[in-house]
C-alpha positions as CSV (number, residue, x, y, z in Angstrom):
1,X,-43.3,71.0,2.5
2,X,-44.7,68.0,0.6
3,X,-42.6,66.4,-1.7
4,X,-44.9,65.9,-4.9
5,X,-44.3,62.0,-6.4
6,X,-42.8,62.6,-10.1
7,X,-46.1,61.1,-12.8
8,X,-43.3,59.3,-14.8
9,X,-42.9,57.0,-11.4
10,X,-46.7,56.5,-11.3
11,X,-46.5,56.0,-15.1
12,X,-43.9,52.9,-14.7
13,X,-45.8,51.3,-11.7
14,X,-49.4,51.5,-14.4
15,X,-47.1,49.7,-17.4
16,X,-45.5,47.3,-15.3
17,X,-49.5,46.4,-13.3
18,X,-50.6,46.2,-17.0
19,X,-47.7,43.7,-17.9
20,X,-48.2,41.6,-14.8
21,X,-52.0,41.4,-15.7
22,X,-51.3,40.8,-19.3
23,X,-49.3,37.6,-18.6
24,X,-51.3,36.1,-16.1
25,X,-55.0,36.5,-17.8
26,X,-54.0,35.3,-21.1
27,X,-55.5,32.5,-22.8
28,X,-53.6,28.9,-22.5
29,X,-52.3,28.0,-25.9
30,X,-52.7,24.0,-27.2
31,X,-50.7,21.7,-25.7
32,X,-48.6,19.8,-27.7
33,X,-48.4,16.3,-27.8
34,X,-44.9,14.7,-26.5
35,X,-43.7,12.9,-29.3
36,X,-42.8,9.7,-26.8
37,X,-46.7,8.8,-27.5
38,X,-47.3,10.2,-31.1
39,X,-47.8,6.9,-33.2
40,X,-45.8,6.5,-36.4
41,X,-48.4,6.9,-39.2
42,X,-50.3,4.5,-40.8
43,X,-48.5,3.4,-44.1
44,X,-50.9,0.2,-45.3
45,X,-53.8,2.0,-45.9
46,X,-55.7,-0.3,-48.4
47,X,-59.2,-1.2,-50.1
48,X,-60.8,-3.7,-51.6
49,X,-64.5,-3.5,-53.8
50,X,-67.2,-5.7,-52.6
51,X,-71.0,-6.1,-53.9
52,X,-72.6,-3.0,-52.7
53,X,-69.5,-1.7,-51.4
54,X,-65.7,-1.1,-50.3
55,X,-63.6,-2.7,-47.4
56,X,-60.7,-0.5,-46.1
57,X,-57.9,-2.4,-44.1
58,X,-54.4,-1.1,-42.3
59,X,-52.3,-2.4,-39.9
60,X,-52.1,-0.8,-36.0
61,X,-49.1,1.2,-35.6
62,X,-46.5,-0.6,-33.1
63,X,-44.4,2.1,-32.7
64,X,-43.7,6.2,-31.5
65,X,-42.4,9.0,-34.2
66,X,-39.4,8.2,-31.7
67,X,-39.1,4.7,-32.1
68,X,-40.3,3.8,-28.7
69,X,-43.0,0.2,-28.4
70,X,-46.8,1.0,-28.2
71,X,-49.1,-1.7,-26.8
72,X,-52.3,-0.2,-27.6
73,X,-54.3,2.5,-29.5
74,X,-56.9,4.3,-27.8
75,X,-58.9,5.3,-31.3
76,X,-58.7,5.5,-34.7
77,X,-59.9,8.5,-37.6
78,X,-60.9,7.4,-40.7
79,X,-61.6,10.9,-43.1
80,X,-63.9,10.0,-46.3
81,X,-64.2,12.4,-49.4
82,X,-67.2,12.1,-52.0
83,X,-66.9,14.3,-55.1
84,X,-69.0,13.6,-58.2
85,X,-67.1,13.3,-61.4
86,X,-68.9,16.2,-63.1
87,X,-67.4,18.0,-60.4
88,X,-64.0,16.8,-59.6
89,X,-61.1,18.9,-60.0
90,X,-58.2,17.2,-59.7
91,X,-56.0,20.3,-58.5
92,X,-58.4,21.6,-55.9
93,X,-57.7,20.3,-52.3
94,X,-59.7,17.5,-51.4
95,X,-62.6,18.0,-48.9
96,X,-62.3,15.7,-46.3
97,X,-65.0,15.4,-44.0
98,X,-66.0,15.0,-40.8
99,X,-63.9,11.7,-38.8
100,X,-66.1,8.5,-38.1
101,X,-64.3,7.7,-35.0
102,X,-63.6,3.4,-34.7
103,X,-62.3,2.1,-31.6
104,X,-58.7,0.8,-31.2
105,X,-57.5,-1.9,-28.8
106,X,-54.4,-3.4,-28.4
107,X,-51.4,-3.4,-31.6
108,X,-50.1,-6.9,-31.4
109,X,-52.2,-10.1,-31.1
110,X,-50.1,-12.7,-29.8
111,X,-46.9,-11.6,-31.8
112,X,-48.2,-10.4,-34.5
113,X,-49.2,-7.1,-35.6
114,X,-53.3,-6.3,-35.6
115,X,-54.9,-5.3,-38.6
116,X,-58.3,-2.8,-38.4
117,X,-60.5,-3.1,-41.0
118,X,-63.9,-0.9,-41.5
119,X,-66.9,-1.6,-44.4
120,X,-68.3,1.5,-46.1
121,X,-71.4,0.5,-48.0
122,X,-72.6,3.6,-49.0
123,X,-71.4,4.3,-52.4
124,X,-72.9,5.9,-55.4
125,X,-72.2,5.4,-59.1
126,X,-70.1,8.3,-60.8
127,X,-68.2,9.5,-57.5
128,X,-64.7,9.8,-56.6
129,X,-63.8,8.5,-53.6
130,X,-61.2,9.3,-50.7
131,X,-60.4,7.6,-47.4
132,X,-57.3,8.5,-44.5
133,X,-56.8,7.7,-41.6
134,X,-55.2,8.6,-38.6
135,X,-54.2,6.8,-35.0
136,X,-54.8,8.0,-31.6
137,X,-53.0,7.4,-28.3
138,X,-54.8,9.5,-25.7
139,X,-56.9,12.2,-26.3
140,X,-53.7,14.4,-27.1
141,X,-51.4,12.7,-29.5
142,X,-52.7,11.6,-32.7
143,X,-50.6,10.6,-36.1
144,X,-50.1,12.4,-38.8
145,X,-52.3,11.3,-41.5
146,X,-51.8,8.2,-43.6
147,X,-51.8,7.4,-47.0
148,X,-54.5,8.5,-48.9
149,X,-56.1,5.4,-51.5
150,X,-59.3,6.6,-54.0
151,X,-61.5,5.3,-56.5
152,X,-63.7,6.1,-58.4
153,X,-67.1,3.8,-58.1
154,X,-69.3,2.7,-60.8
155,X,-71.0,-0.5,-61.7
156,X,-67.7,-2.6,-62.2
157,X,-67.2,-5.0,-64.7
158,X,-68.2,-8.5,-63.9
159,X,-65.7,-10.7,-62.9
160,X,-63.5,-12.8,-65.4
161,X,-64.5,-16.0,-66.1
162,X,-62.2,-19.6,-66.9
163,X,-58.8,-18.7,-65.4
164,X,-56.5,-21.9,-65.6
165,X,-53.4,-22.0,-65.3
166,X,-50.3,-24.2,-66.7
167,X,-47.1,-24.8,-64.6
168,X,-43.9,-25.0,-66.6
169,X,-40.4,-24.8,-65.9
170,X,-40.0,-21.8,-63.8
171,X,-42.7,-20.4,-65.4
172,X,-47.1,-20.2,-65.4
173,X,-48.9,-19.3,-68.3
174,X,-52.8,-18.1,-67.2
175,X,-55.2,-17.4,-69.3
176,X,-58.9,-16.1,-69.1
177,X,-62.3,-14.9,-71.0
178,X,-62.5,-11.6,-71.7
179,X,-65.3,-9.4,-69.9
180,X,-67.6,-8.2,-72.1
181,X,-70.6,-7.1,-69.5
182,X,-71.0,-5.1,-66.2
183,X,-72.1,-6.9,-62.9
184,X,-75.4,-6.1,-63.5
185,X,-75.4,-8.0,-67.2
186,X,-75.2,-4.1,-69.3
187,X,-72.5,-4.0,-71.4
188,X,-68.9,-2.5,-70.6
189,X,-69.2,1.2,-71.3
190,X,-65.0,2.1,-71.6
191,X,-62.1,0.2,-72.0
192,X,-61.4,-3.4,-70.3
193,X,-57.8,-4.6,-69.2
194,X,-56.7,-7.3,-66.3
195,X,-54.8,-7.1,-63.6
196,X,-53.5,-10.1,-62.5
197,X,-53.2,-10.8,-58.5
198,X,-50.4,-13.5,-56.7
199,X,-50.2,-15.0,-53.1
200,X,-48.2,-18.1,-51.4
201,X,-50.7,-18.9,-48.9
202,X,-53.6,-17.9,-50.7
203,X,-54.4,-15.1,-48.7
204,X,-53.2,-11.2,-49.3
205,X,-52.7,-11.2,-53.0
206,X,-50.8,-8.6,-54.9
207,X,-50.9,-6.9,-58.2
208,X,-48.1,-8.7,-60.3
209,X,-46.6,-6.2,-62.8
210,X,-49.2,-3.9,-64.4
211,X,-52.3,-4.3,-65.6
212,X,-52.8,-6.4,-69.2
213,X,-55.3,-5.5,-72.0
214,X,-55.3,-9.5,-73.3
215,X,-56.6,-12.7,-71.6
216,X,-53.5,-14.1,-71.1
217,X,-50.1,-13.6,-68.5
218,X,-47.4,-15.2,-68.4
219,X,-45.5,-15.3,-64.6
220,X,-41.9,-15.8,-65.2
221,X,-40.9,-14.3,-61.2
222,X,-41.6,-18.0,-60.1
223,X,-39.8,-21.0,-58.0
224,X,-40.2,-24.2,-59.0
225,X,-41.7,-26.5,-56.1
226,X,-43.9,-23.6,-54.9
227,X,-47.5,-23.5,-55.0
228,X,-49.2,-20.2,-55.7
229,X,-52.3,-18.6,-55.9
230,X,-53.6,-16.8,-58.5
231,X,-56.6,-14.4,-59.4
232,X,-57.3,-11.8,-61.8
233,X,-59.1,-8.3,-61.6
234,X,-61.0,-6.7,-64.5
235,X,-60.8,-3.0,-64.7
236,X,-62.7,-0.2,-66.8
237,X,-61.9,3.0,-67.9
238,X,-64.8,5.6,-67.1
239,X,-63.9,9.4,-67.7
240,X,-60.6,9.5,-67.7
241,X,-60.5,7.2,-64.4
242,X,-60.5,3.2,-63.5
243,X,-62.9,1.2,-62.0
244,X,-62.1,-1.6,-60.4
245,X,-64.0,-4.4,-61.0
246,X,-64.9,-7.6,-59.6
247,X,-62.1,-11.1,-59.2
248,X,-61.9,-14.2,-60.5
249,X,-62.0,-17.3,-58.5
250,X,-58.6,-18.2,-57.5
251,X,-56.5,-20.9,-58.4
252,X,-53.3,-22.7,-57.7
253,X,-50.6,-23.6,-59.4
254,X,-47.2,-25.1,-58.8
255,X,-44.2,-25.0,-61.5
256,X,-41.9,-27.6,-62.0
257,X,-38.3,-28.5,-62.7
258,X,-37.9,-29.7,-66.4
259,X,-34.4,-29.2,-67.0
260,X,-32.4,-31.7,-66.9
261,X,-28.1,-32.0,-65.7
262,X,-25.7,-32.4,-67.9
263,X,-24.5,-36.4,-68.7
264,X,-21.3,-36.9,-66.9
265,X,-18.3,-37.2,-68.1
266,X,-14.8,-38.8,-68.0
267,X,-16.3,-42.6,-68.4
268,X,-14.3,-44.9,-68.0
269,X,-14.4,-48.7,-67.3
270,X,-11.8,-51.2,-65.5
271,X,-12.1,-55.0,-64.3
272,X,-10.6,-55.6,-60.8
273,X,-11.1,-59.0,-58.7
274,X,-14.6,-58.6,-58.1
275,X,-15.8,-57.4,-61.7
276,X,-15.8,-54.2,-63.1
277,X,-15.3,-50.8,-61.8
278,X,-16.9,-47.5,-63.6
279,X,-15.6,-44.3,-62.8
280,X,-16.9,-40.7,-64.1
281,X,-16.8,-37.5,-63.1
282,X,-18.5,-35.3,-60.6
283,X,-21.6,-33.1,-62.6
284,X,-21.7,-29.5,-60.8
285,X,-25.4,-28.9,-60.3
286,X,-27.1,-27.4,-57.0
287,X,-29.9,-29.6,-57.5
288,X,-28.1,-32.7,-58.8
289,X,-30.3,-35.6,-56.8
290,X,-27.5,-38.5,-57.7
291,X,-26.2,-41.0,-61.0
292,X,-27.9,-44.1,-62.6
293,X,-25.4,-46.4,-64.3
294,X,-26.6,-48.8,-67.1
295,X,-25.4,-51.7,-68.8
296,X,-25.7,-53.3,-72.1
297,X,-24.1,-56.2,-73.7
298,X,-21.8,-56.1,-76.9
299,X,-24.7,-57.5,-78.6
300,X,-27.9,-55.9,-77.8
301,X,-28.5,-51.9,-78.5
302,X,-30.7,-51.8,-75.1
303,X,-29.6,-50.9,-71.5
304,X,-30.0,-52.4,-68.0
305,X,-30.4,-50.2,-65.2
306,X,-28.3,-50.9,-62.5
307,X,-27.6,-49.0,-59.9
308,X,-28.7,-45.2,-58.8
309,X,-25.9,-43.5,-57.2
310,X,-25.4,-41.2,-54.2
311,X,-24.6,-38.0,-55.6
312,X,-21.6,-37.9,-53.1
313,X,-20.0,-40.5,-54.9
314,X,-18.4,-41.1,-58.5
315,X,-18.2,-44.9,-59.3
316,X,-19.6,-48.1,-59.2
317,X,-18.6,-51.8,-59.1
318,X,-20.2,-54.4,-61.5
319,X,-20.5,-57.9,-59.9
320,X,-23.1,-59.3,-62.0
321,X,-21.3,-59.5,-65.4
322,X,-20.4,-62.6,-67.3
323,X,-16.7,-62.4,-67.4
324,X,-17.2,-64.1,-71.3
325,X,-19.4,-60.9,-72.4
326,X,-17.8,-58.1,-73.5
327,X,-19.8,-54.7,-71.8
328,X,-20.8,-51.0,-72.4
329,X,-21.6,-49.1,-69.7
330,X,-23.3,-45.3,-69.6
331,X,-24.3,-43.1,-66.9
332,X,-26.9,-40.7,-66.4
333,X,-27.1,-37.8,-63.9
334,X,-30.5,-36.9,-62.4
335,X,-32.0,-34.1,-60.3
336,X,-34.0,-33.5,-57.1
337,X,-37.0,-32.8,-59.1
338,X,-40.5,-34.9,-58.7
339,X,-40.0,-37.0,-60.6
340,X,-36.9,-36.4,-61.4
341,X,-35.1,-35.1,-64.8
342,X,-32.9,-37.3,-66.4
343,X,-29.6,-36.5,-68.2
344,X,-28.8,-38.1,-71.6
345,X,-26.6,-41.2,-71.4
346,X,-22.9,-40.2,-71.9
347,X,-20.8,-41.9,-73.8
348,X,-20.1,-45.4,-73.8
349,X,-17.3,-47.2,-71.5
350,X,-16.1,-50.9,-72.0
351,X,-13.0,-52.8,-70.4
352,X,-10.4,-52.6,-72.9
């Protein structure tokens, strides 16, 4: 007699073929990139207005997510977004397009870190621009995005006109003409303020503080001795938004000491065998530069000079005098500055 196979059995054996052919005819999902190779993302993104145009510029990544060295970037994605203003919304998510792909290279020339830089001349008055970017190492790891910058284009303002600048102690006053026209000689159609740029070397200036709506700044954040550079931005209000405009020429400008130490004090004046000996005390400055000691006779209300003094030192010996005149000696402390400040005389010392 024929056993007869039980359908459940058959049943188990059809569920289990269908598992076995589920799993091994699925799709692949994404890979996912290791994050030993993801670059850190951009943080620099930046732009400046040209005639006709826009410059972006960022600095290559030099680093993973992980903290591991790259050497070199295989491409970079740079996303642009065009709205016009009589359609921007500014809660609506903004629609990035398409990536224009720009070869990388390697991060570091010599020691120091790359920077990419890309011109986009294709700008229309009365849009709303917006610019990403992202790296690429390999065809699977990219970065996440970077900062996003925007603007908003129109004809800018020209540039100002007659900056000059005047160096004081620890301190620059600028000054400029107002901008009264577009670059294209029209007049201004909004509101026109300034925003004044700084840099050390000349090169990669900065926004100092906020923008201004006068023709004048005064840059207290100084160090007297150093040059700086200076330029100045006009910017325009146009529908609720600012347009940058174009800079001035730059200029330079170095602020000096003015100040002066404190006279010394504690004179005092004793002869000894080989004429007279002037002692004072020790001025505390950080930039004291050293002491000049004058002489006058009983007779006469003006003073010799000297000596100068070390600053290291505290006294002088006289061996010029005529032992028959009766003299008044004064000191003076000076500074490093050049030229350098001079202190008021202190009082008077005489032998007594």
């Amino acid at each position: 007699m024929k056993k007869k196979i039980p359908v459940r059995v058959a049943g188990a054996f059809l569920v289990a073929g269908a598992l076995v052919c589920t799993a091994s005819c699925g799709y692949k999902t994404p890979p996912v990139s290791p994050d030993t190779v993801v670059p850190m993302a951009i943080e620099d993104l930046r732009y400046t207005l040209e005639d006709g145009g826009i410059q972006l510029n960022w600095s290559y990544p030099v680093e993973t997510v992980k903290g591991s060295v790259i050497e070199d970037i295989s491409r970079f994605d740079l996303y642009k977004a065009e709205i016009a203003m009589d359609e921007y919304c500014p809660t609506c998510p903004i629609p990035f397009g398409a990536p224009i792909e720009l070869a990388g290279g390697p991060c570091l020339d010599g020691e120091q870190r790359r920077k990419a830089s890309y011109d986009f001349g294709d700008v229309r008055s009365g849009y709303k621009y917006f610019f990403k970017v992202r790296s690429r190492k390999g065809w699977i790891a990219d970065s996440e995005d970077s900062n996003i910058v925007s603007f908003v284009y129109y004809r800018p303002a020209s540039s100002p006109e007659g900056l000059s600048g005047v160096a004081g102690d620890g301190e620059i006053k600028l000054s400029w003409q107002p901008v009264t026209t577009l670059s294209d000689g029209s007049r201004v159609v909004g509101k026109v303020s300034y925003q004044v740029l700084r840099s050390v070397g000349g090169k990669d200036f900065l926004p100092l503080g906020e923008a201004v709506d006068g023709v004048s700044f005064t840059d207290t954040s100084v160090r007297n001795g150093q040059k700086y550079f200076y330029t100045v931005k006009s910017l325009m209000e146009y529908q609720g938004e600012i347009v940058e405009g174009s800079v001035s020429e730059d200029i330079s400008v170095t602020p000096v000491d003015l100040t002066p130490p404190v006279p010394p004090g504690g004179i005092r004046a004793i002869s000894v065998s080989r004429g007279t000996k002037i002692f004072w005390e020790r001025v505390d400055s950080s930039d004291l530069g050293g002491y000049k000691v004058y002489r006058r006779p009983a007779n006469r209300d003006d003073y010799t000079l000297l000596a100068t003094v070390d600053p290291a030192f505290a006294s002088y010996v006289d061996l010029e005098g005529n032992g028959s005149v009766r003299y008044y000696y004064a000191i003076t402390a000076i500074d490093k500055a050049t030229p350098p400040n001079e202190s008021v005389k202190s009082r008077e010392a005489t032998v007594r």
